[in-house]
DSSP file (Angstrom, degrees, kcal/mol; ACC not computed):
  #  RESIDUE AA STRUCTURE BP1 BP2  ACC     N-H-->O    O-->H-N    N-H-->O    O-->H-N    TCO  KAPPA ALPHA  PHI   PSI    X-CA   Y-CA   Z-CA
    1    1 A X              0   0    0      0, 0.0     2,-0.6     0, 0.0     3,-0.4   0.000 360.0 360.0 360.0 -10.5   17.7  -78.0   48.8
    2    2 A X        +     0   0    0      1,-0.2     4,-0.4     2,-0.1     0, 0.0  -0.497 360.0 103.8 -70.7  32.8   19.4  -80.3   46.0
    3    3 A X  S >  S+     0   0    0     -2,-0.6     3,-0.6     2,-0.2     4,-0.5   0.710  73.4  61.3 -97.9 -29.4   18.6  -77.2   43.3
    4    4 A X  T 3  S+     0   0    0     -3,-0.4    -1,-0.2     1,-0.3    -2,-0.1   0.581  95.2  65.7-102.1  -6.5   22.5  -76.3   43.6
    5    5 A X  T 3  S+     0   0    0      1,-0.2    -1,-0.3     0, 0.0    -2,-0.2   0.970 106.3  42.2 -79.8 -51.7   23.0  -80.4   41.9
    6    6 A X  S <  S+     0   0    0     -3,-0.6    -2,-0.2    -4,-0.4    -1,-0.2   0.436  81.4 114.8-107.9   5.4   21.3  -79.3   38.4
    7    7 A X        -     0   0    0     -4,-0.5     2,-0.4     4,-0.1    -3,-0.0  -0.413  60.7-137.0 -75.9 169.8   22.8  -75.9   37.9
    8    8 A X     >  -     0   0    0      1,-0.0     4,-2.0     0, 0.0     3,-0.3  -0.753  32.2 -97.4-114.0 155.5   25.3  -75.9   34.4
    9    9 A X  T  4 S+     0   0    0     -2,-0.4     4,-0.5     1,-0.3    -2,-0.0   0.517 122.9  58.9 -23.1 -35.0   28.4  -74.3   34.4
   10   10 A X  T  > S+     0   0    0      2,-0.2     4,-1.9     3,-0.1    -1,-0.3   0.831 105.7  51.7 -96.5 -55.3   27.2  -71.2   32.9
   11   11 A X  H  > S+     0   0    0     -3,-0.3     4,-1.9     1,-0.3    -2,-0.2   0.784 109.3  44.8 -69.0 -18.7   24.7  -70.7   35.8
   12   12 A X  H  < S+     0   0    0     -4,-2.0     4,-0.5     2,-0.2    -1,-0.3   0.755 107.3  64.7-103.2 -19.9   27.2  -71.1   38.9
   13   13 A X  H  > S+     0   0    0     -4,-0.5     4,-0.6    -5,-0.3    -2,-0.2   0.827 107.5  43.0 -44.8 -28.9   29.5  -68.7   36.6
   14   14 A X  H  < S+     0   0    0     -4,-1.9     4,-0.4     1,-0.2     3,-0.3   0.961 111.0  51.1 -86.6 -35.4   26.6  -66.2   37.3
   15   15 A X  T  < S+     0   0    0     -4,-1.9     4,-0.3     1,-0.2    -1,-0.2   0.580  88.7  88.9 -64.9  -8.1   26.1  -66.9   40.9
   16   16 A X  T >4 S+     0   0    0     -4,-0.5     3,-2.3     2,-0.2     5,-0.4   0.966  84.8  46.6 -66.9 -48.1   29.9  -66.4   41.6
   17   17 A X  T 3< S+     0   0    0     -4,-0.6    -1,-0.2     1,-0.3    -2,-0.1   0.693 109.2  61.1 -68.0   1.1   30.0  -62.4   42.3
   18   18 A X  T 3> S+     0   0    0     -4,-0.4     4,-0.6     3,-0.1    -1,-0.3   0.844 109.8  38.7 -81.2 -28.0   27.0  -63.2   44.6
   19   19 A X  T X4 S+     0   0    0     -3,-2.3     3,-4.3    -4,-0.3     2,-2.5   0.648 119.7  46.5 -95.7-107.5   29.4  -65.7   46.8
   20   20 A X  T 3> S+     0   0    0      1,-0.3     4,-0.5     2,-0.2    -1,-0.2   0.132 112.8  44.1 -59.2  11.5   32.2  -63.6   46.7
   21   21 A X  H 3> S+     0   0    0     -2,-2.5     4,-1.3    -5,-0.4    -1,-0.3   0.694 109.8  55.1 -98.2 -10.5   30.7  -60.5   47.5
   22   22 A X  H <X S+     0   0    0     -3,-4.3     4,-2.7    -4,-0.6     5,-0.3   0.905 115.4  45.9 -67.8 -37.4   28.6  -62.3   50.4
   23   23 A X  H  > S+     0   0    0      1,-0.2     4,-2.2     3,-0.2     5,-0.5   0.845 110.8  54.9 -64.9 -36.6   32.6  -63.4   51.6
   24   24 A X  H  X S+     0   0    0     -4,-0.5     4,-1.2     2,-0.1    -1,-0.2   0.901 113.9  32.5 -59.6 -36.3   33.7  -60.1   51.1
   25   25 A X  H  X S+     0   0    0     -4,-1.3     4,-3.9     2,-0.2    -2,-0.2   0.918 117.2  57.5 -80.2 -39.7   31.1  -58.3   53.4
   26   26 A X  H  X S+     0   0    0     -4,-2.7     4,-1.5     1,-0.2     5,-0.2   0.922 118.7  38.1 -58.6 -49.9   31.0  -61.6   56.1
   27   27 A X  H  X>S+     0   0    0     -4,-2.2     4,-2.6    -5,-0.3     5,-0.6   0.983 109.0  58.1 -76.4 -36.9   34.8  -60.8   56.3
   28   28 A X  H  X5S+     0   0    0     -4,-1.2     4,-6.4    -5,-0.5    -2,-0.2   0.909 110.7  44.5 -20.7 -77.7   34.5  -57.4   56.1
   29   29 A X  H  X5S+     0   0    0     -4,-3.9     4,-2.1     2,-0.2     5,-0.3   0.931 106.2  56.2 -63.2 -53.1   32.3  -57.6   59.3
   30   30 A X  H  X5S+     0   0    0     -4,-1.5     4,-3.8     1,-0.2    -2,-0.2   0.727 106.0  56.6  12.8 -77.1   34.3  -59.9   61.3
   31   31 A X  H  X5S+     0   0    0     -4,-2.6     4,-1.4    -5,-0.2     5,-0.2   0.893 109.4  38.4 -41.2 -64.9   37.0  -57.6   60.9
   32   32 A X  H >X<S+     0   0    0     -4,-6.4     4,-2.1    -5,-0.6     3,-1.0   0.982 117.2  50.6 -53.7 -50.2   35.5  -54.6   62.3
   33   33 A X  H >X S+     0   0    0     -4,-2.1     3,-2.7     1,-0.2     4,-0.7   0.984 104.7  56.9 -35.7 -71.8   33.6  -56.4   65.1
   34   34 A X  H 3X S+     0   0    0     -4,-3.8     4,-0.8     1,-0.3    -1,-0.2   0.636 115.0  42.9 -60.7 -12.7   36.9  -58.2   66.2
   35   35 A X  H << S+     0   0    0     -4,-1.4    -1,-0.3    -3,-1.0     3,-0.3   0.814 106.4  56.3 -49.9 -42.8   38.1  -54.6   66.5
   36   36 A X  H << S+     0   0    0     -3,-2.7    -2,-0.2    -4,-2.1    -3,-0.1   0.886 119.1  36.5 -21.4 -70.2   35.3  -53.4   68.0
   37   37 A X  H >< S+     0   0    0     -4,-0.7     3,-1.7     2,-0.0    -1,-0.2   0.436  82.7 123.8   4.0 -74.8   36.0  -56.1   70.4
   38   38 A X  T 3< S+     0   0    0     -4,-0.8    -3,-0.1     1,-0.3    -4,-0.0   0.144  76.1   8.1 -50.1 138.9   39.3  -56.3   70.9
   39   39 A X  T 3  S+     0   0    0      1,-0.1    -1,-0.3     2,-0.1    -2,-0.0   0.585  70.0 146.3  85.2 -20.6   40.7  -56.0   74.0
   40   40 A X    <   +     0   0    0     -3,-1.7     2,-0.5     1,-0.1    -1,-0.1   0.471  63.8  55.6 -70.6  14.9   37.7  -56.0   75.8
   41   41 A X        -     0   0    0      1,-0.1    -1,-0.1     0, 0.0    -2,-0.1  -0.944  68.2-166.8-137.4 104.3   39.2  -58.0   79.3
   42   42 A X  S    S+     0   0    0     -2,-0.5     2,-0.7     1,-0.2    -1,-0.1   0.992  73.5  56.4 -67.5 -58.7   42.1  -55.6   80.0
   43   43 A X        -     0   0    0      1,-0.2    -1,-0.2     2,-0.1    29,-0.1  -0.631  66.5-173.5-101.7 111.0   43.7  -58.5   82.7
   44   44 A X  S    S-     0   0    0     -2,-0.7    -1,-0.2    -3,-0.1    28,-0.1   0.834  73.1 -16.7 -69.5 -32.4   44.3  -61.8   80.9
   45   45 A X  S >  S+     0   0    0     27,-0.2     3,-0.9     2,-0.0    -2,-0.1   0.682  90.0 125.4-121.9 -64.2   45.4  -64.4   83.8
   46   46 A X  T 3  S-     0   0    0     26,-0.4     7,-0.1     1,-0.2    -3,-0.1   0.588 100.4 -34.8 -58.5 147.4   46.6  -62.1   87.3
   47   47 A X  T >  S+     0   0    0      1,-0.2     3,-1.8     2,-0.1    -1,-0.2   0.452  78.0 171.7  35.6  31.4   44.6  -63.4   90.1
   48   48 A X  T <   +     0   0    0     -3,-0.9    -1,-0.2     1,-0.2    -2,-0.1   0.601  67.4  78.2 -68.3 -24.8   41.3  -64.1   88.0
   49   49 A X  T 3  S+     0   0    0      3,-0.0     2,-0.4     2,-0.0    -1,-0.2   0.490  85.0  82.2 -61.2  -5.7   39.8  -65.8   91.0
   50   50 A X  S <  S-     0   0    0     -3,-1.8     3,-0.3     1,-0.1     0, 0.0  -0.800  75.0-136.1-111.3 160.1   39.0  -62.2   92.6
   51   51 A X  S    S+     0   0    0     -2,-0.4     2,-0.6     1,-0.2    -1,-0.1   0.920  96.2   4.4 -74.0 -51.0   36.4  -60.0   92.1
   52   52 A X  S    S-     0   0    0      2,-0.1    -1,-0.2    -3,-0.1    -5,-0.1  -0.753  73.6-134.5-127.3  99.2   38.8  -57.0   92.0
   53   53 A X        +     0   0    0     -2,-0.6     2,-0.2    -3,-0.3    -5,-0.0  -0.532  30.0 178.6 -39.0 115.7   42.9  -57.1   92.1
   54   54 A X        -     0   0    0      2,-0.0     2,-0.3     0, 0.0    -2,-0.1  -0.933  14.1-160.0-125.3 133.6   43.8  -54.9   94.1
   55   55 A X        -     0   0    0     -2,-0.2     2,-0.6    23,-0.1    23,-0.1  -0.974   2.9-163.0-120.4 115.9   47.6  -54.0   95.2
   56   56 A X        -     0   0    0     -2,-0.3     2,-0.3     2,-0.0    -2,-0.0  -0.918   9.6-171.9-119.6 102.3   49.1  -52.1   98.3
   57   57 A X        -     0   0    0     -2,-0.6     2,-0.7     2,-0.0     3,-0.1  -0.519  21.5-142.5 -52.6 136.1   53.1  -50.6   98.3
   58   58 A X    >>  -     0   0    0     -2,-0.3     3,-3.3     1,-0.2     4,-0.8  -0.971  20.0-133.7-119.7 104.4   54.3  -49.4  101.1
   59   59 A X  G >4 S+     0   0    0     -2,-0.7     3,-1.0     1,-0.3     4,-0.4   0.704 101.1  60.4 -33.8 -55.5   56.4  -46.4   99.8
   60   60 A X  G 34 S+     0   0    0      1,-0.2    -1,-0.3     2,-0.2    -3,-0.0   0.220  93.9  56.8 -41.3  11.4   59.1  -47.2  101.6
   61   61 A X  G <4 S+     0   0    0     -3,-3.3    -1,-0.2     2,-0.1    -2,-0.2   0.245  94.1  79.3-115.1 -10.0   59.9  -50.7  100.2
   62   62 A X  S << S-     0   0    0     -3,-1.0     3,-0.5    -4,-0.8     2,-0.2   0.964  78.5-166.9 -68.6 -41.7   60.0  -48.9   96.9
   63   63 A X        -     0   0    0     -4,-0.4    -2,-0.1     1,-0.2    39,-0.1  -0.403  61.5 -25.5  84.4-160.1   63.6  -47.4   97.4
   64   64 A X  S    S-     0   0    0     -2,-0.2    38,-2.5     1,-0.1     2,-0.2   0.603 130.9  -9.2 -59.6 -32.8   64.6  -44.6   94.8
   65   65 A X  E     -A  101   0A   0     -3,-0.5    36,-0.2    36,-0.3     2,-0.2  -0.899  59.6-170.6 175.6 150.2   62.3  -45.6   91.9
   66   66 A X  E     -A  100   0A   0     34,-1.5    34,-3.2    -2,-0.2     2,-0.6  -0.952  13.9-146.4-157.7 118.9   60.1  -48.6   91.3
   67   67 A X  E     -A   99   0A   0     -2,-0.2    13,-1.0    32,-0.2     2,-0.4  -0.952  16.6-159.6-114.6 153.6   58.2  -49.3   87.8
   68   68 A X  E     -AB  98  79A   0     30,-2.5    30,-5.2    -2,-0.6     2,-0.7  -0.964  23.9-106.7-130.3 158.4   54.9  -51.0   88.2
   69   69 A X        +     0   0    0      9,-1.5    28,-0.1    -2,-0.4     5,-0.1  -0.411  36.5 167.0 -87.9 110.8   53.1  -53.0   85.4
   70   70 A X  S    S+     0   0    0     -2,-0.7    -1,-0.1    26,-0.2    27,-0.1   0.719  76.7  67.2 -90.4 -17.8   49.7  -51.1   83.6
   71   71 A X  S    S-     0   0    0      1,-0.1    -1,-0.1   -28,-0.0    -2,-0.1   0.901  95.4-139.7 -71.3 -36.8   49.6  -54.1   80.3
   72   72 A X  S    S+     0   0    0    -29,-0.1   -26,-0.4     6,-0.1   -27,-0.2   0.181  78.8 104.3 108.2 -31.2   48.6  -56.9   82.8
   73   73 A X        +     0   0    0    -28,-0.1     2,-0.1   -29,-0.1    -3,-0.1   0.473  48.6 119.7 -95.2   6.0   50.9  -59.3   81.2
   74   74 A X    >   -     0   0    0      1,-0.1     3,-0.7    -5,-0.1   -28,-0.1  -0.218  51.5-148.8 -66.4 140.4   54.1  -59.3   84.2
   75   75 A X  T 3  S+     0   0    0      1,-0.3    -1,-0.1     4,-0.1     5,-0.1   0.728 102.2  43.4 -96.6  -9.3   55.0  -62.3   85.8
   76   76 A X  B >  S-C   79   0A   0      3,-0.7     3,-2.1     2,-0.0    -1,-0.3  -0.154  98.6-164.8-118.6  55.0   56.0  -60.6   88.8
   77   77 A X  T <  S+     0   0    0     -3,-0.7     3,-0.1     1,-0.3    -9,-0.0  -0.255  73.0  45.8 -49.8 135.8   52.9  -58.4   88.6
   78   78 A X  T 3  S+     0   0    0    -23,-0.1    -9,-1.5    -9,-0.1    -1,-0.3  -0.943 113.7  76.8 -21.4 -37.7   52.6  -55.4   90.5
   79   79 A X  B <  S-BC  68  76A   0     -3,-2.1    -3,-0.7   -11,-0.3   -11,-0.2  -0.496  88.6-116.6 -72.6 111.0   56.1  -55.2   89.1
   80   80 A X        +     0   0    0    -13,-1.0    -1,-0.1    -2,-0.3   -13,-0.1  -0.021  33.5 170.5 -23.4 138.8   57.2  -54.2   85.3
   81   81 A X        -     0   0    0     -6,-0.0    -1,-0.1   -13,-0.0    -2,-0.0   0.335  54.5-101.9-136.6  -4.9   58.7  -56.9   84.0
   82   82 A X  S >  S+     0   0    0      3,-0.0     3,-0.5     4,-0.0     4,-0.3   0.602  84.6 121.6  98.6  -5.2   59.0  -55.7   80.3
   83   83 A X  T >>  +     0   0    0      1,-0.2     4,-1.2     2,-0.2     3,-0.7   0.818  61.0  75.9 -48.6 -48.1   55.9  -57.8   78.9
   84   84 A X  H 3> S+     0   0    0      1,-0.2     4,-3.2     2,-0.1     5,-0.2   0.905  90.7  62.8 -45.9 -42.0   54.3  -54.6   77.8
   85   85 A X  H <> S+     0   0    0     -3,-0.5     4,-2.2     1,-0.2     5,-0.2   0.834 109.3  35.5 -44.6 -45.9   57.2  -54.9   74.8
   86   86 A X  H X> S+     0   0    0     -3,-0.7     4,-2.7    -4,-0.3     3,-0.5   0.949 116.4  53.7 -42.2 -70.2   56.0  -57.9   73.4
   87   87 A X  H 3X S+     0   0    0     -4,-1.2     4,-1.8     1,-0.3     5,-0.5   0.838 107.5  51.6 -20.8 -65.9   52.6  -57.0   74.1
   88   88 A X  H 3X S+     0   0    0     -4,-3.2     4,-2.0    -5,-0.3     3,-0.3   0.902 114.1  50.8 -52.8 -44.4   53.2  -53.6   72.1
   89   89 A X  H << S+     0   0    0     -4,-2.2    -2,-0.2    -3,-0.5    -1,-0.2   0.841 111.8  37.9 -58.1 -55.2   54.5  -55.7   69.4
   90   90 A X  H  < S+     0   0    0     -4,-2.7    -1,-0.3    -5,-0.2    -2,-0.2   0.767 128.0  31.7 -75.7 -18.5   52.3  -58.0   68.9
   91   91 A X  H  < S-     0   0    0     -4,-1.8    -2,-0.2    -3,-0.3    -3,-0.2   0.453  98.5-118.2-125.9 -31.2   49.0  -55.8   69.4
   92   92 A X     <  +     0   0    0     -4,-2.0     2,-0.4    -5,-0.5    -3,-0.2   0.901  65.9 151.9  59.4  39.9   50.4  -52.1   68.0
   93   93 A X        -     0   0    0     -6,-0.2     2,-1.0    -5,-0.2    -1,-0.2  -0.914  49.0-152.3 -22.9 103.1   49.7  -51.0   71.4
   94   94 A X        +     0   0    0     -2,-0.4     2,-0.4    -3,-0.1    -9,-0.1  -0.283  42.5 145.1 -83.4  43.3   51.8  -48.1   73.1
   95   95 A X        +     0   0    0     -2,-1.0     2,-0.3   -11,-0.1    -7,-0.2  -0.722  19.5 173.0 -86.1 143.4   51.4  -49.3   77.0
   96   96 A X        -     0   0    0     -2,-0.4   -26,-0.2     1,-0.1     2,-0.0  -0.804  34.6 -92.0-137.9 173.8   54.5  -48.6   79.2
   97   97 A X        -     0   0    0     -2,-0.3     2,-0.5   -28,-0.1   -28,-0.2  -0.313  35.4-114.3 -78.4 163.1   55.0  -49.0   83.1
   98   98 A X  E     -A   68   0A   0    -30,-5.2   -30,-2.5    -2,-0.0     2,-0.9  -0.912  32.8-151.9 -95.0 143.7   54.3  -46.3   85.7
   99   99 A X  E     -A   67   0A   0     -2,-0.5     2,-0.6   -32,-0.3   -32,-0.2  -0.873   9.0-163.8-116.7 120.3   57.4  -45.4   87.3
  100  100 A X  E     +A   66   0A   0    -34,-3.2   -34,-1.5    -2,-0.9     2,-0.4  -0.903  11.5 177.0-112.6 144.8   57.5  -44.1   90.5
  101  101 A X  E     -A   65   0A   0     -2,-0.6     2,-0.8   -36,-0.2   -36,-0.3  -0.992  29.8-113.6-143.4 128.2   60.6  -42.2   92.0
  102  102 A X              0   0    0    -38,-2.5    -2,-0.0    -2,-0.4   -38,-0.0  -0.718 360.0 360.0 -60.9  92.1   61.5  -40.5   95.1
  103  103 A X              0   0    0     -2,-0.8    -1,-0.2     0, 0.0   -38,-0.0   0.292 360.0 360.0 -86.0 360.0   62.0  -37.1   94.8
């Protein structure tokens, strides 16, 4: 495994578009994967110690209109808090709240 000690100058010039196309393709994938990927645990923290989150509103507690939070990332989750912006920002995501309103 010592072979890479005796090469000359001239021979690790020829073995360089062998590296860097092996870095090119290694990043390549990476990149696609970690899209691939991405995203794949929609809910990062809420409740993580249940099997399912589940949330119950009582329509009347809502008053006139209510947004509730679909990104995951609210601190008073069920409730919008405006996280998704950030979220959207950082991620190039388009997630918004649902808004419910009393007709």
């Amino acid at each position: 495994m010592d072979f890479y000690k005796n090469l000359s100058g001239e021979q690790w010039m020829a073995l360089l578009p062998f590296g860097v196309a092996c870095v090119a393709i290694g990043y390549s994938a990476k990149t696609f994967l970690d899209k691939k990927t991405c995203g794949a645990q929609v809910n990062p923290c809420i409740r993580k110690n249940e099997a399912k989150v589940v949330n119950t509103v009582d329509i009347e507690e809502i008053g006139n209109q209510k947004a509730f939070c679909r990104c995951w990332r609210s601190e008073k989750f069920p409730y919008c808090d405006g996280s998704h912006n950030k979220h959207n920002e950082t991620t190039g995501d388009n997630v918004g709240p649902l808004l419910v309103k009393k007709s």
